[in-house]
C-alpha positions in Angstrom: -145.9 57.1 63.0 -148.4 55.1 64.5 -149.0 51.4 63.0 -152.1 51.0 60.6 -153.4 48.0 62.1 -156.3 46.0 60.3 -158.7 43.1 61.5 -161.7 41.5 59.4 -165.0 40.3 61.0 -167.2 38.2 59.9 -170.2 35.9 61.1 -172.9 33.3 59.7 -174.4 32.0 62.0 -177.0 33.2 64.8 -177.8 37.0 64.8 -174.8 37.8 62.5 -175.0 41.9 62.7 -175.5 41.2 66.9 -172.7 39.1 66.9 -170.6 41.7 64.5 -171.6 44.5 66.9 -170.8 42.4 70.4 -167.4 41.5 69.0 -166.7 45.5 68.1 -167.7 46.3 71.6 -165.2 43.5 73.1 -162.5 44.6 71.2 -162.4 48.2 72.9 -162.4 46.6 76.0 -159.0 45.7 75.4 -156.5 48.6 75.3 -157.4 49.3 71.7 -159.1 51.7 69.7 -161.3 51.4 66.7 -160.6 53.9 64.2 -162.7 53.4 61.6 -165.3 50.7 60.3 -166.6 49.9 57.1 -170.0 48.6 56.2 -171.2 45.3 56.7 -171.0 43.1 53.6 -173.3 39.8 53.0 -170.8 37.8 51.2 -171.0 33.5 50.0 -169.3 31.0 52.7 -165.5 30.7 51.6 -163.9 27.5 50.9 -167.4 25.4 52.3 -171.1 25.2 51.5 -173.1 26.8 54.0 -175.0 30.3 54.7 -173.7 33.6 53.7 -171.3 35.4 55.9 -171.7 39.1 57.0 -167.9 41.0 57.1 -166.6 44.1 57.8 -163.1 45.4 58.3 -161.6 47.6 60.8 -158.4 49.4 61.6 -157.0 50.1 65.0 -154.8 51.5 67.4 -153.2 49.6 69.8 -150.1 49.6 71.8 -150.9 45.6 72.0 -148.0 43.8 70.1 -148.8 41.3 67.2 -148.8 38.3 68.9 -150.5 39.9 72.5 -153.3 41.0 69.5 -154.1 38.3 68.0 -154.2 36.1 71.7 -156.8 39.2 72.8 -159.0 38.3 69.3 -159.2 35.1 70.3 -160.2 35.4 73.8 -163.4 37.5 72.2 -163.9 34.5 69.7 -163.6 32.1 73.0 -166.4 34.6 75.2 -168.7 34.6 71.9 -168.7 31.0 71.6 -166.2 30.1 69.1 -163.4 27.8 69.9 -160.8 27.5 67.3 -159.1 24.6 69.0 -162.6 22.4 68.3 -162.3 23.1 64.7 -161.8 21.0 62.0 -161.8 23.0 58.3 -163.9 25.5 57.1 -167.1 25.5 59.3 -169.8 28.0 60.5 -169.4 29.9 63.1 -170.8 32.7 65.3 -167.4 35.0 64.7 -164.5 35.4 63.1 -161.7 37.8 63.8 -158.7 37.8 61.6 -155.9 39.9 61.9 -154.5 40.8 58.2 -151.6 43.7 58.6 -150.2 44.8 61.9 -148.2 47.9 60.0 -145.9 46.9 57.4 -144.7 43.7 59.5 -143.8 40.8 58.3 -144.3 37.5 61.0 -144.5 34.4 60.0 -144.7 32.1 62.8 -146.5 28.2 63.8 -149.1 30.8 65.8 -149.4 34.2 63.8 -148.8 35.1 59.7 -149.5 39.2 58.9 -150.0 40.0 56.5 -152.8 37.5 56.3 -151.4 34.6 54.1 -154.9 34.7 51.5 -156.1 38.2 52.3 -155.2 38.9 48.7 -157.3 35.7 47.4 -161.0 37.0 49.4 -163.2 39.5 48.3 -164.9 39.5 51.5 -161.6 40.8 52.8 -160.7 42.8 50.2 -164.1 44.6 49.7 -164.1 46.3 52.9 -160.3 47.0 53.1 -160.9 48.7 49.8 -163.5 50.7 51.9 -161.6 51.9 54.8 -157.9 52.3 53.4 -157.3 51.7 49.1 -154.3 53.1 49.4 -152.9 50.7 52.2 -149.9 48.3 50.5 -149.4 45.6 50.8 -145.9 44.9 52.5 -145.4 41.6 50.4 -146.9 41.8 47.0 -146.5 45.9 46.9 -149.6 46.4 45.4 -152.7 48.9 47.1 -155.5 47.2 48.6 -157.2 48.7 45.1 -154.4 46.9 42.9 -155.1 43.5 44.9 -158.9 43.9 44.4 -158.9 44.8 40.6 -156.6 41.6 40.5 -158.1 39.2 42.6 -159.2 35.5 40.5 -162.0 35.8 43.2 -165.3 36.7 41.6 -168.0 36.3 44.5 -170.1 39.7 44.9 -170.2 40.9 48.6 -173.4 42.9 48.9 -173.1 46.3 51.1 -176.1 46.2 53.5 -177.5 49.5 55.2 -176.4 48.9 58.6 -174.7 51.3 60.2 -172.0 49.6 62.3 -170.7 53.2 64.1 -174.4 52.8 66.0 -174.8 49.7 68.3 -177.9 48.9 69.2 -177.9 50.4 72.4 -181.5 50.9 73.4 -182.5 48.1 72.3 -181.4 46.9 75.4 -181.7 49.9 77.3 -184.7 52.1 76.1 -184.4 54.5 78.9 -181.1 55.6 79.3 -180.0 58.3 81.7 -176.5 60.1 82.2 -174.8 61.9 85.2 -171.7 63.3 86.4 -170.9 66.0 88.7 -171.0 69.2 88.0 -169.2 70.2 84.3 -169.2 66.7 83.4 -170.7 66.8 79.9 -173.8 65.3 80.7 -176.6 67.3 78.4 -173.6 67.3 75.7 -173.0 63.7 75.9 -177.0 63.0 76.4 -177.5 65.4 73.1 -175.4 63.5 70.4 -176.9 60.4 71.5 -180.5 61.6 70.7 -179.4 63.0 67.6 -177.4 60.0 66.5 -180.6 57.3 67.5 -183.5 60.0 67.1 -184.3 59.0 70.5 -186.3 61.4 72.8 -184.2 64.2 75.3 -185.4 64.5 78.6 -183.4 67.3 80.0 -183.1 68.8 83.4 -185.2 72.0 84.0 -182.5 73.5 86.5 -182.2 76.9 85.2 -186.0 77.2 86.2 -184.6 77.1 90.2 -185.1 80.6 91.7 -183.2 79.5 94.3 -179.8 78.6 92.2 -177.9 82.0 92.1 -178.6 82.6 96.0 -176.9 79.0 96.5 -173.8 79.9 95.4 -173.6 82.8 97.0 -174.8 81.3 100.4 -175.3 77.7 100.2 -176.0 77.1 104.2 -178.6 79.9 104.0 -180.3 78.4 100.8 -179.5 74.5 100.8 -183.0 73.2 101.8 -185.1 75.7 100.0 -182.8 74.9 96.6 -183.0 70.9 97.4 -186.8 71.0 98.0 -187.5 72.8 94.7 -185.6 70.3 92.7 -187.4 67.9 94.5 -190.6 69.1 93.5 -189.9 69.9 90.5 -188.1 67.2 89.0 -190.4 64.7 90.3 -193.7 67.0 88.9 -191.8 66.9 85.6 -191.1 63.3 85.6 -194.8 62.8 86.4 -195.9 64.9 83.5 -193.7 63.6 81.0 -194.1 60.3 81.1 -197.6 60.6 80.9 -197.3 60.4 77.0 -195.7 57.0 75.3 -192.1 57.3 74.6 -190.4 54.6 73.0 -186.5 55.4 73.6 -185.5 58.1 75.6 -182.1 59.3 77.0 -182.1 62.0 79.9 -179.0 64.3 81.4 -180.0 63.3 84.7 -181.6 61.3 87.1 -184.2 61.8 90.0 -181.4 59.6 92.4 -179.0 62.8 91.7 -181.5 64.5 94.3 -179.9 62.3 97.2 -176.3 63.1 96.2 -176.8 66.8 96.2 -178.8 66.8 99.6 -176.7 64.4 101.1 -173.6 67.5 100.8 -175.9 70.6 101.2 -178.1 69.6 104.0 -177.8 69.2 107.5 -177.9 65.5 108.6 -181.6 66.4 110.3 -182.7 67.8 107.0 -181.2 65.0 105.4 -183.2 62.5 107.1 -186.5 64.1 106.5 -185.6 64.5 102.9 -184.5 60.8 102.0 -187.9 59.6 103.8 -189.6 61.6 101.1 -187.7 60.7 98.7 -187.8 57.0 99.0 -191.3 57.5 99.2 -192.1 59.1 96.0 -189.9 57.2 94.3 -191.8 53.9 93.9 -193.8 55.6 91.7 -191.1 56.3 89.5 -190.0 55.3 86.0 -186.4 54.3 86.5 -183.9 53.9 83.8 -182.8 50.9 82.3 -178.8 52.3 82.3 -177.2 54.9 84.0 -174.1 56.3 83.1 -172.0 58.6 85.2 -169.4 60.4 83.8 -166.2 60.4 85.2 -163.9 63.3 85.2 -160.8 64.9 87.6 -162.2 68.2 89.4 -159.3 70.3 87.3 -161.1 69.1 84.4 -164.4 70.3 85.8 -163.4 73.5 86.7 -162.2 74.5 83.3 -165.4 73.0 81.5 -167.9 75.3 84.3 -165.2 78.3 83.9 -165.5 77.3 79.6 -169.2 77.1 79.9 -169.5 80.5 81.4 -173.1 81.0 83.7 -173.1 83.6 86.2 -174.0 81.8 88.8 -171.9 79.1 88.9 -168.8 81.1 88.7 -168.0 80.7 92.9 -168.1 77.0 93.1 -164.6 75.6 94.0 -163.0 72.6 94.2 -164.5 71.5 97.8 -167.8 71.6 96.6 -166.9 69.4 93.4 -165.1 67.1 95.8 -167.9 66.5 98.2 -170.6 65.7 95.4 -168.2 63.3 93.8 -167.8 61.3 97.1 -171.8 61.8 97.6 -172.2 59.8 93.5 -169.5 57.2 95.3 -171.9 56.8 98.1 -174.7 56.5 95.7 -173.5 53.8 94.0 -172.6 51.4 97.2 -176.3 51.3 97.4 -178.4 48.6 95.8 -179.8 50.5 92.9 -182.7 49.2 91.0 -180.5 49.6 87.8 -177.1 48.8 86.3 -174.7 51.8 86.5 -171.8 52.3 84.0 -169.0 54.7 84.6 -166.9 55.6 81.9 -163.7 58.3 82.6 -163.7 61.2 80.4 -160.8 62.8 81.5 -159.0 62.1 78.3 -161.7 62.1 76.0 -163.6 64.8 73.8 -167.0 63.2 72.9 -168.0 66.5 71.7 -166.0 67.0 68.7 -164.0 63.5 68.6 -166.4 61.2 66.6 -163.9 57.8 67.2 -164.2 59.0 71.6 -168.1 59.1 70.9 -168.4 56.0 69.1 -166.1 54.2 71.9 -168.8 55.4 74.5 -171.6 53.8 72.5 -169.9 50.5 72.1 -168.9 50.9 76.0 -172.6 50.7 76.6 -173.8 48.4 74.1 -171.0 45.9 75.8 -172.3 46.6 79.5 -175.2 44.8 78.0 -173.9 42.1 79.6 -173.5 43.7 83.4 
């Protein structure tokens, strides 16, 4: 059985839900993985006169140990622009990150103490444990994280605010998001839960509409430039007409560059030439995203997602056709794109019916904020 492994947040000063949010973000980009979160409570200063905190708690996976843990919280404190060492008492600061239990062990050493030595004493501790895991004991005083808070001498209120820390503010950096992958990737699913999750706009690719598809796979030297020029067309068309009308946030299963990846292995190099001139014309004119994401995944993987998915006409692509388009996306991204690109391996992840995978993706782009 797996560790339950709990850290407390808190912040008061600066943008305290940012900061909150930045330091959930840097936290997976250790080898740890954020299991659940509970809401964000505004709660007095502690121990010293000064603006109210916002806390939350979390528990995590890790196969970090205790002390390897608590070194990886502080580096995040140190990147935020906290520095313990600087400190002298209680004193506001940007973030705090607290580890309270690491399982049921017991550690007391000059550089780590878990359980938390006042855990017990802090409503803005207890509150939000209480939240996440009641029934958690305490390996000490043997009493639930329910027994401690019904006992506790301390009588501050922590307010629950309606902030949902599950959804970084992701396009508030990046209003136009866009997602690719090769073939099988999860792109539209990925793209989907996103919109639903932020009620942002979908912009999805119109390929089905190709007449030119189904004879590809059966012949793709006969068919390659017909097929490329009609995605060429069309896409750009449709990107044309769409963002004729206002859209605030939008997040799309492709992007127009994904035209240059799939010519680049269908057509000759001639035909190539002649289509990356036009291309490179008509795309000046171009809305571009703010972030792209490509999904990463192994081609066995793909395979059994386009042989789960089931369409007719993609039931002859192999294996050498998957390889070539990943190494023309490699190619793609040596270039100097007009946007930051995020790759995030999928390979082990189900973003489709694993909510904690789907909320690691969000704080994986929220945290390339910084790229």
């Amino acid at each position: 059985m797996k560790d339950q492994i709990f850290i407390s947040l808190g912040s008061n000063f600066g943008d305290r839900l940012n900061s909150i949010y930045k330091a959930l973000a840097l936290i997976e980009s250790y080898p740890i993985l954020i299991k659940s979160i509970s809401k964000v409570y505004e709660t007095p200063a502690w121990g010293f006169e000064s603006d109210p905190f916002y806390n939350a708690c979390i528990s995590l996976e890790t196969k970090l140990k205790p002390k390897d843990l608590l070194d990886a919280l502080l580096q995040i404190e140190l990147k935020m622009g906290r520095s313990r060492s600087s400190e002298k008492g209680y004193s506001s600061r940007i973030i705090d990150l607290d580890l309270l239990f690491y399982g049921y062990k017991k550690i007391f050493s000059a550089e780590l103490k878990v359980p938390h030595p006042k855990l017990h004493k802090r409503n803005f501790v207890l509150v939000p444990l209480f939240e996440i895991s009641p029934k958690f004991k305490h390996p000490i005083l043997h009493q639930t994280i329910e027994q401690l808070l019904k006992k506790t001498s301390d009588k501050s209120i922590s307010i629950p605010l309606p902030f949902d820390l599950e959804l970084p503010p992701i396009f508030k950096y990046f209003p136009f998001i866009a997602i690719e992958g090769n073939i099988g990737a999860g792109k539209t699913t990925l793209a989907k839960r996103i919109s639903k999750h932020y009620n942002a706009e979908l912009l999805s690719e119109s390929f089905i509409k190709n007449p030119f598809l189904e004879d590809f796979y059966k012949d793709h030297k006969t068919n390659a430039l017909v097929l490329e020029n009609f995605f060429l067309e069309d896409r750009f068309k449709n990107d044309t007409n769409y963002w004729k009308k206002q859209h605030d946030i939008v997040v799309s299963d492709f992007s127009l560059y994904k035209c240059l990846v799939f010519a680049s292995e269908n057509l000759n190099p001639k035909e190539y030439r002649i289509f990356k001139k036009r291309f490179d014309m008509e795309i000046k004119l171009k809305k571009i995203p703010n972030l792209l994401i490509f999904l990463k995944s192994s081609i066995p993987r793909l395979l059994n997602n386009i042989k789960i998915r089931g369409r007719e006409y993609e039931k002859n692509i192999d294996q050498d056709y998957l390889a070539g388009i990943k190494k023309g996306y490699k190619k793609l991204f040596k270039q100097n794109l007009p946007f930051p690109v995020l790759i995030i391996d999928v390979n082990e992840v189900d973003f489709e019916k694993d909510q904690n995978s789907f909320n690691s993706i969000l704080r994986s782009i929220f945290r390339s904020e910084s790229l």
